[in-house]
Every structure is written in C-alpha cells, then in structure tokens.
C-alpha positions in Angstrom: 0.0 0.0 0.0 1.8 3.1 -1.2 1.0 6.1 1.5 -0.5 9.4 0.0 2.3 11.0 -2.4 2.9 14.6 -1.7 1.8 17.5 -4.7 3.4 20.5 -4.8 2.1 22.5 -2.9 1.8 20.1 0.0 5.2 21.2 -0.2 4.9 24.6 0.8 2.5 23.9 4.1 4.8 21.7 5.6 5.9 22.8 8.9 9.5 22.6 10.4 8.1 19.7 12.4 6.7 17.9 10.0 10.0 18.5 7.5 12.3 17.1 9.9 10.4 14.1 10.7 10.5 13.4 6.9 14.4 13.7 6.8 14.5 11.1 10.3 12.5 9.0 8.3 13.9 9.7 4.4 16.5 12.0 4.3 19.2 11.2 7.4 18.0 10.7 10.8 21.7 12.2 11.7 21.2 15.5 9.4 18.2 16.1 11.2 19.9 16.1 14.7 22.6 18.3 13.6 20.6 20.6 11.9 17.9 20.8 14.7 20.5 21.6 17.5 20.8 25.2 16.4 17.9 27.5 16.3 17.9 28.1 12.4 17.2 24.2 11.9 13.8 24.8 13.8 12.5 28.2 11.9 10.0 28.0 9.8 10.8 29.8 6.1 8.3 31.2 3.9 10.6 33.0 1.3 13.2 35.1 0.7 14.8 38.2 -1.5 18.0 39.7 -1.6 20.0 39.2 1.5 16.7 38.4 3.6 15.0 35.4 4.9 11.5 35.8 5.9 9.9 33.0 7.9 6.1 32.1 8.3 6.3 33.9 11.9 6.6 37.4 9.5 10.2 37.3 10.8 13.3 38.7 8.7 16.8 36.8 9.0 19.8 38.5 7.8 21.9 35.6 5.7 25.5 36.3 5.4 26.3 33.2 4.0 25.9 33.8 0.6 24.2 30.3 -0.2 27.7 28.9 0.6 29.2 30.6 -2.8 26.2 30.5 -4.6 23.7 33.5 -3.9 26.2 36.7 -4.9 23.0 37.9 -6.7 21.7 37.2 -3.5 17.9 35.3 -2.8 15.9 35.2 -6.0 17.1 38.1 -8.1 14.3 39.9 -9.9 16.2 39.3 -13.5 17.1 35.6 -13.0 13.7 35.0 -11.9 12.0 36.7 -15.2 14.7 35.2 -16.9 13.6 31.6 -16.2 9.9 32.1 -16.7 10.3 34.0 -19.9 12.3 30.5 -21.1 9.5 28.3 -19.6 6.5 30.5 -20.8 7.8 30.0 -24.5 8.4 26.8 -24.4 12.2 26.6 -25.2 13.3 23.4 -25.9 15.5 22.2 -23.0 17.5 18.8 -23.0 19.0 17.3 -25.7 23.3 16.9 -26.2 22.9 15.9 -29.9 20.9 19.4 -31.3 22.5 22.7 -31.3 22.3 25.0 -28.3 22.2 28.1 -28.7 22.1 28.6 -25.6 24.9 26.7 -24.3 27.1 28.7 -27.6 26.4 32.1 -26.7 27.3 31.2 -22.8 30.5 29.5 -24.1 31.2 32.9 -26.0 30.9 35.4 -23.3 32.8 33.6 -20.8 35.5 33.9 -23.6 35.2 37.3 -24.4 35.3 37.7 -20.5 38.6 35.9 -19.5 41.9 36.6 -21.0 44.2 35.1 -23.7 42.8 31.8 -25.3 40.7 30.6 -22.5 38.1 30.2 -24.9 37.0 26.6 -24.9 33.8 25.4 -22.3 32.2 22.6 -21.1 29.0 22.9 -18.7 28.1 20.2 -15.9 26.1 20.4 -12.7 28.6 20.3 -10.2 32.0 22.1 -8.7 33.0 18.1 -8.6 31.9 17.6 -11.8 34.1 20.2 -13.6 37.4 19.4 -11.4 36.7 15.9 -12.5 36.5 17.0 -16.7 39.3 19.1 -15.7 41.3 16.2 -14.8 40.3 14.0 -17.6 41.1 16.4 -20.1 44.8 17.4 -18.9 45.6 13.2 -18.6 43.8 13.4 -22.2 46.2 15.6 -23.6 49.3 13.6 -22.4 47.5 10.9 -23.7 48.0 8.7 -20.7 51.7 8.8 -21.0 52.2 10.9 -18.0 50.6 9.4 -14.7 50.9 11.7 -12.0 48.9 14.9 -10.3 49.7 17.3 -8.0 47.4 19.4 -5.4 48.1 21.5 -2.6 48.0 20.2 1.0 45.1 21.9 2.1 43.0 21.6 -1.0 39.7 21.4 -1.4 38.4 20.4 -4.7 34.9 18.0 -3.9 33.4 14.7 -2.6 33.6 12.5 -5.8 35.8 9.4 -5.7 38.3 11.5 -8.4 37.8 15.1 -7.1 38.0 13.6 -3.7 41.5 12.1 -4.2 43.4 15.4 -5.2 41.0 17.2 -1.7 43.5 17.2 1.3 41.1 18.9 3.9 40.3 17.1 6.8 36.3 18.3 6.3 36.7 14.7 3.9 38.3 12.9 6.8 36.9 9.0 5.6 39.0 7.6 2.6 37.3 6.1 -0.3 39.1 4.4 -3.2 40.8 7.2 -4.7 42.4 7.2 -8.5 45.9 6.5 -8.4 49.0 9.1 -8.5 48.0 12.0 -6.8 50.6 14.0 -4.9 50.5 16.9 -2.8 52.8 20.0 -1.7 53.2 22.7 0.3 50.4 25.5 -0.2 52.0 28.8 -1.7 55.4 26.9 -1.3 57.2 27.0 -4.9 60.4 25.0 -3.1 57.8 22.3 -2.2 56.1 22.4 -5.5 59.8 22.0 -7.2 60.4 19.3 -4.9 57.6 17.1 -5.8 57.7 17.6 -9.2 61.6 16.5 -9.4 60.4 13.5 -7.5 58.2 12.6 -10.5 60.6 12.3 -13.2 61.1 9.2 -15.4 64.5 7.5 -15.9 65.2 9.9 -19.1 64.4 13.2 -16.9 61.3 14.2 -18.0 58.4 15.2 -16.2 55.5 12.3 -15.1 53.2 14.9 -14.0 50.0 16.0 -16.2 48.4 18.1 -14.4 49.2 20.3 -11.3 45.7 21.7 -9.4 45.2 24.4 -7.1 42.6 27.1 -5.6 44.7 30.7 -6.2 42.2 31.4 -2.8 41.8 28.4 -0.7 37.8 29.2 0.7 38.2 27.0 3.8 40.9 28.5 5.5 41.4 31.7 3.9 44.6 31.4 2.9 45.7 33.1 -0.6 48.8 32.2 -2.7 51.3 35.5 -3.1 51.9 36.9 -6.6 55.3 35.4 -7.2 54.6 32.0 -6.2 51.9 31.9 -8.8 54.2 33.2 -11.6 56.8 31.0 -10.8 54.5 28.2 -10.7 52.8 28.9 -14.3 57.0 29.4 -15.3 57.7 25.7 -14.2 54.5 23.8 -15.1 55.3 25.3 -19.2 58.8 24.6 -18.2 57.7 20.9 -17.4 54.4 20.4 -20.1 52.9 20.3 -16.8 48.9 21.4 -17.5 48.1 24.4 -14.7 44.3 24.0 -13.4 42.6 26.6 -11.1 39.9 25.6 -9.3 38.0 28.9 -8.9 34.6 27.2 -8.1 33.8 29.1 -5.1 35.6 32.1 -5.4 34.8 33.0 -9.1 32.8 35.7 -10.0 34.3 38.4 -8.2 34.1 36.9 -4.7 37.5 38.3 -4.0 37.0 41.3 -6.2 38.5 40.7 -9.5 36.2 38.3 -11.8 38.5 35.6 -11.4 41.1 35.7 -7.9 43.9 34.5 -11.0 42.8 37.7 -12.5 44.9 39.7 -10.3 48.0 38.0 -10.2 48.9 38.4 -14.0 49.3 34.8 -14.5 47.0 32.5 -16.9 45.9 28.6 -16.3 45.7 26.1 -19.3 42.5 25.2 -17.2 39.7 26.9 -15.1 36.8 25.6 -13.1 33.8 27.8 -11.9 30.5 27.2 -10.6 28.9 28.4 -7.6 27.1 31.8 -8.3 27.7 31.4 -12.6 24.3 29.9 -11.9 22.5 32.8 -10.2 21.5 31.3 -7.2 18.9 29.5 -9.4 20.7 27.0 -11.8 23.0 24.2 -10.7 25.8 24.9 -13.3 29.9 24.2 -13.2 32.4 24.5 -15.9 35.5 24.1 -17.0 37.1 26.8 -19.5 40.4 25.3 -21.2 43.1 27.2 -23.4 42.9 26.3 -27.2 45.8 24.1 -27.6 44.8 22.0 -24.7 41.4 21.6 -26.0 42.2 20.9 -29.2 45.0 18.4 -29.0 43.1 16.2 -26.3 39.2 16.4 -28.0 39.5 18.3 -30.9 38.8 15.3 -33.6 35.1 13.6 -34.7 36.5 10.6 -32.8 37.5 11.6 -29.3 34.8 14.5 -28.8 32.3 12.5 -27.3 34.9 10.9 -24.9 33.5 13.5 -21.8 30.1 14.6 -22.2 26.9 14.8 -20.2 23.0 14.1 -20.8 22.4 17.5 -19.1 25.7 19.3 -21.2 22.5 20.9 -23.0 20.7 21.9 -20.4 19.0 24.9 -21.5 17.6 26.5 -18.8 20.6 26.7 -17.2 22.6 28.1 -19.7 20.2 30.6 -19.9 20.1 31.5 -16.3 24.1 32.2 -16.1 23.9 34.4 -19.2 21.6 36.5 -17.6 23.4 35.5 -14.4 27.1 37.1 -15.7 25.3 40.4 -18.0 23.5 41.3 -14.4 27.6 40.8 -13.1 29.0 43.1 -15.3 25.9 45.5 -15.8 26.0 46.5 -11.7 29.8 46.3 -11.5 30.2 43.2 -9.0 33.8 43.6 -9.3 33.5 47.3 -7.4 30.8 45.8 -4.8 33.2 43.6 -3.8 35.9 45.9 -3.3 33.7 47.9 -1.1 32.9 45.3 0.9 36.4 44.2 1.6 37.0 48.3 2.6 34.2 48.2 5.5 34.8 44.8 6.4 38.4 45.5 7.1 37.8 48.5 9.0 35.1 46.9 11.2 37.8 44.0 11.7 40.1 46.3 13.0 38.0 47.9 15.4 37.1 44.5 16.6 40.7 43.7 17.2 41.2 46.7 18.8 38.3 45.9 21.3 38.3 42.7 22.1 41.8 41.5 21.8 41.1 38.5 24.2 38.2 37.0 22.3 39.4 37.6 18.3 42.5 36.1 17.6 42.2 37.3 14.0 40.4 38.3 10.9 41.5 36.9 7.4 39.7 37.4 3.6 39.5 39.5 0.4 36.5 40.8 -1.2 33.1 39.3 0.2 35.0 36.0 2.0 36.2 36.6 5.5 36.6 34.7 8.8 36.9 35.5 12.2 39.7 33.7 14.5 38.5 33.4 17.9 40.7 32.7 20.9 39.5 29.7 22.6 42.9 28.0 24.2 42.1 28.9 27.4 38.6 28.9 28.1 37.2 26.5 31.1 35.1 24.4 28.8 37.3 22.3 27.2 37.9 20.9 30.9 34.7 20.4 31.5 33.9 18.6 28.2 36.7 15.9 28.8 33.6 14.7 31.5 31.3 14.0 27.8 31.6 10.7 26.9 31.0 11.6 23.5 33.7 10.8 20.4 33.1 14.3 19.3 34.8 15.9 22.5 38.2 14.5 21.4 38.7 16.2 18.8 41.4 18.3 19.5 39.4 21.2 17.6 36.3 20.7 19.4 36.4 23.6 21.9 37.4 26.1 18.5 34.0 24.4 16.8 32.2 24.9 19.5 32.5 28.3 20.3 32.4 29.3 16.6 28.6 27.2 16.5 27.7 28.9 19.7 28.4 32.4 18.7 26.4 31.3 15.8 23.8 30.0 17.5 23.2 33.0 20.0 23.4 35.5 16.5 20.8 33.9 14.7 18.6 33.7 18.0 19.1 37.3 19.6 19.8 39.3 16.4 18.0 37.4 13.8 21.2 36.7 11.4 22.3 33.6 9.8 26.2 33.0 9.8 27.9 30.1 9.2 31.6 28.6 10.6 34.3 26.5 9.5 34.9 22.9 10.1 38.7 22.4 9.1 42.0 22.8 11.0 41.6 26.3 11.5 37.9 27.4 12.9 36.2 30.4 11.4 33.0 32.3 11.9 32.7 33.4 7.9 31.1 36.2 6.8 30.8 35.5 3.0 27.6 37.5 2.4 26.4 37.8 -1.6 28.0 40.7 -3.5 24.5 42.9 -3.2 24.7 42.9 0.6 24.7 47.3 1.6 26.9 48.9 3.6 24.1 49.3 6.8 23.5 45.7 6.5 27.1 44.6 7.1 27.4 47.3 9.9 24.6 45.2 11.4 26.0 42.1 10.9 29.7 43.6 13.1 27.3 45.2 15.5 25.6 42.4 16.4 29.1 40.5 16.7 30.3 43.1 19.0 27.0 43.0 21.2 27.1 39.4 21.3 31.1 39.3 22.9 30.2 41.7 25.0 28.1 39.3 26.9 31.6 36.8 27.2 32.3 34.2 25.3 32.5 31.9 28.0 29.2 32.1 29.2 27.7 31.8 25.3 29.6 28.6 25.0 28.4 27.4 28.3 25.1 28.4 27.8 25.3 26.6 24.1 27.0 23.3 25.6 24.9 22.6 28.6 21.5 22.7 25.9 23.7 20.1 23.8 25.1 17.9 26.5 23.0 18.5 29.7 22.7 14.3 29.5 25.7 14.1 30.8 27.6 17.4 32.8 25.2 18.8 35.5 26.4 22.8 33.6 23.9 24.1 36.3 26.2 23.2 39.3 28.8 24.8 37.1 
C-alpha cells in the first residue's frame, strides 16, 4: 500500500516539524539532529529576497552566507527569476546533447570574451566536482595517458567524488574512499615544495610524469591566498615541465575576492579553469571548465574523441540561460566594485574588533566578500569540562574552537536574527561570506551584532550553548 504521495504545494505547508520528521525517516536521521541543534534548523521559512529570509512567523533573517558561494546575486534576483519564466513561458526546448544549443554557444562565447588570452573553450556540468573531474580527464587526455601523475596543494579542497576527492586534502573529507591513483600533494603557496615534488616525478630519461598540477589561487576553507610570485613562478615551471596548470576557482569566481577571477589579479593565466557556484544565479545548478585552445584541441578536438567526456544535461538549457543572464547582471552592476567595497568596510570593522576585544578575536582573514573571524578559545574552562562528555566528538582536538564558533552562531541567529555560518577544518572560522548585493548598513549590522554578542563573554555563550547540547551528561547548572 503506497501512502498518500505529496503534490506540490503540500510542499509549501509543511511545517518545520513535519520536515524534519520526513528527513529522520527519508533524508538522514543524523542530518536532522545536527541541523535541529541550532535555532535556524527549527525556523520555519516562507521566502526570501536579496540578503533576507523571511519565515512564516513574518520574521526577517539577515543571511551572510551567501548560499555557501552560490547566492552573490543574492535570494531570488528579480532578472534571473523573469529570466527563467520568460524561457518556460515560451516553451524553449531544454535537454537534448545531440541538437545545437544556442544557448549553451552564446554562454560559451561570453565567458571567452570575459577571460583573458585563449581561455576560450567550455564545457558545462552540474557540479563544482563535476568540472574538477572534466578538468582532470582532459589534462591526462592531452598527455595521452603517458604521463601518470597529479599534483594538489595540502590543504586543497576540490569536492566529494571518488576523483575530485583524491586530489581534496582537507580534513572536512576525513573518511577515505578508493581514490584514483597518482596523486601527490605540496606545500600550499610553497614553490620550493612544489619544485620538490615535481623532481620527485621524473622518469629515468628526466622528464616530467606529471600531467596536471591543481590548485585554488584562494583556498575558501581557510582563507589562505597564494602571493603573486609563487603563482608566476609556478605557471614558469609547469610550461617549463608540459605540466597542464588548473585553477579551481569554483567558489571564489565571479568576483568573490574582487576581481572576476582571484587568477585575474596575479597576471598569471591557467591552461585550465573551473567555476560554478554563483555562474548559476542562485537559481541554476551549473559548473564549468574553460580550457586554453591548444589543450582543447589536441586532447578532443577530432570527430573521434569529442564524445569521450560529455553529459546528458551538457545541453541543459535553462541553465545556460540563467548564467547568461546571471554574468550580463555581473558586469551590468559592476560586482567587481561591490566587492571591493565590501572588503574596505569589512576591514575596518575588523580592525575595530581587534582593537576591542583582543582577548576573544585572535584574527580576521579574507578579500573581497569572503572573510573569517579567529577566535581565541585556548584557554577557556570548557574544554575541561567537556573531557567529562563521553562523547567521540569531544576529542577532537578542535572541538572547543568548533564549538564556540557554532555557539556564537547560534546566539546570533537567536538574539539578532542573522544567519552565519563557521568552518569545520583545521583552522575554525566564523565566515562572513555575504552575496555581492549585501549594503553597507546591513554589514554594519552584521559587526554590530558581533560586537554586542562578545560583549556578553564568550565563555558564558559557550556554556550556555553546551549545557543545551550535553546536559545528558555534565550537570552545567552546578557549574
């Protein structure tokens, strides 16, 4: 007996309580318990616009997350939305990899016109995965499987598929799967270490076994950027070695950093470049990777190799569509001087916070519209009182850093309505990564808020925080 199927808009009067017991029962009874321990996973939303979530209690929530690199138009951007009805209303013909696209040409041709040199070539996927994985295939494609080795940085971050996972050093994938053979890693923004390694693949006449070298110009996780030099030298030795350069610019394309592309401002040029993230408006799942002519053309560019990587949804209209519009409403309202002007007020609210509360911030780290905030949590009482939690979780050495940085959180999102995310790597960050349409009185809130809630301690927001999460087992209240 099949129960009663959901339409629609059954969809749309479900309640929070009704939605998490669908994700216990369907989803992942273990997603529901993380999301539910902080006060956003039990809000009701109705909708939302710009930088704004409204919930069905009429409430307004300020997100500064920037849909985790996708919303830099922000929540449902007037254009994109027309955009995508417009296409439905008239009936455009959407899937199919064997007929002409015309939309998936005239995307391919602005993303040329847009990026330097001979970046020119494109291929469109779903996923930031997706596109590091095409990426790989088509630099071990051009070496035509003579050369057997590639190289990422040792903090990388580059996806969750069993090939994009391989070359992804963060602990955030902690669990090993198989992974593809002949990856390597050096030191981030280390050009010694990168010499190293490559020297260390070299077959018995000299040359190089590498074909392909990957790395994120802006590493998103922990904030860390690689200097000027290092990159120029790097693009020197990989055409010194045939050695194809890829730069994953998934989430910090698009002039999250300020310039269009964080390479941009470096003068240096990949052979290949992944983006996705905010190319699809915050309304279109869409990746990409962009590849320099010759490297196209010598790996696929003949009738019999240029179905060797494609896609069923490589045709996917509406979403070509959607970044078109996406990437005109980008350079129409100048993104790239948005995000300049948020790095300017963002900087000098960082430095006031230094300046005030010296004991709580450790530091503040980011360009453009991504930034984290340090926090110092070495000495605080609670990581002695957790060693009492016979939990797995407490053991982690970077437990008491998580913590604090989901309590602050927590207590922003309940006492000044705003959503903000944190880190979950080595280095733990509160983020403020809002999208690119954010205004300056809205990011003023955002540090204003931040100051009130220190204000009140950090220690007794983490306390207050850990005794609602493990009051099974520490009596806080005798605390």
């Amino acid at each position: 007996m099949v129960d009663k199927l959901f339409s629609s808009d059954d969809c749309y009067d479900l309640t929070n309580k009704e939605v998490r017991e669908l994700y216990k029962k369907y989803v992942n009874p273990s997603l529901e318990q993380l999301f539910g321990a902080f006060a956003a996973g039990r809000e009701d939303v109705d909708h939302s616009e710009g930088v704004w979530i409204y919930t069905k209690n009429n409430e307004k929530i300020l997100d500064v997350t920037g849909g985790i690199g996708v919303l830099s138009h922000g929540h449902n951007h007037p254009r994109i939305l027309e955009t995508r009805i417009n296409f439905q209303k008239k009936k455009k013909m959407e899937v199919h990899k064997t007929i002409f696209s015309p939309y998936l040409a005239a995307l391919s041709h602005n993303i040329a016109q847009l990026l330097p040199k001979d970046l020119d070539y494109s291929f469109f996927c779903n996923s930031g995965a997706e596109a590091v994985e095409g990426s790989m295939k088509l630099a071990y494609k051009y070496h035509d499987g003579k050369r057997k080795v590639i190289l990422h940085s040792d903090i990388s971050f580059h996806g969750k598929l069993l090939g994009s996972a391989s070359i992804t050093a963060s602990k955030e994938v902690y669990f090993r799967y198989p992974e593809i053979p002949n990856t390597d890693s050096f030191e981030y923004d280390n050009i010694d270490s990168v010499k190293q390694k490559i020297n260390e693949h070299r077959n018995e006449s000299g040359e190089s076994n590498v074909y392909a070298l990957i790395i994120e110009p802006f590493q998103t996780l922990t904030l860390r950027q690689c200097h000027t030099n290092f990159l120029q030298e790097l693009q020197k030795i990989c055409n010194e070695n045939g050695i194809i350069l890829i730069f994953d610019e998934i989430y910090v394309g698009w002039y999250k950093t300020g310039t269009m592309f964080n390479f941009m401002g470096h003068n240096v040029l990949p052979d290949i470049l992944t983006t996705s993230k905010s190319l699809g408006g915050g309304k279109a799942s869409i990746s990409a990777y962009v590849a320099r002519a010759p490297i196209l053309k010598k790996a696929y560019g003949n009738t019999r190799d240029a179905l060797l990587h494609t896609s069923t949804y490589n045709g996917l209209g509406e979403e070509c569509i959607t970044a078109i519009e996406a990437i005109n409403i980008m350079q129409e309202e100048n993104y790239e001087k948005k995000s300049f002007h948020i790095e300017k007020i963002v900087k000098e609210r960082c430095h006031q916070l230094l300046e005030k509360y010296s004991n709580e911030v450790k530091e503040c780290r980011g360009s453009g519209a991504l930034h984290g905030i340090f926090f110092n949590t070495d000495n605080l009482v609670i990581s002695k009182i957790l060693k009492l939690v016979p939990l797995s979780i407490t053991k982690d050495p970077k437990f008491v850093p998580k913590l604090a940085a989901a309590a602050i959180s927590d207590w922003m999102y309940k006492n000044y309505k705003i959503l903000v995310i944190f880190s979950n790597t080595d280095e733990v960050a509160l983020f403020f990564k809002p999208s690119l349409i954010i205004e300056e009185k809205e990011i003023h809130y955002f540090f204003d808020s931040l100051e009130k809630t220190l204000q009140e301690g950090l220690w007794q927001i983490v306390l207050k925080f850990a005794s609602k999460q493990f009051s099974n087992f520490v009596n806080f209240g005798s605390l």
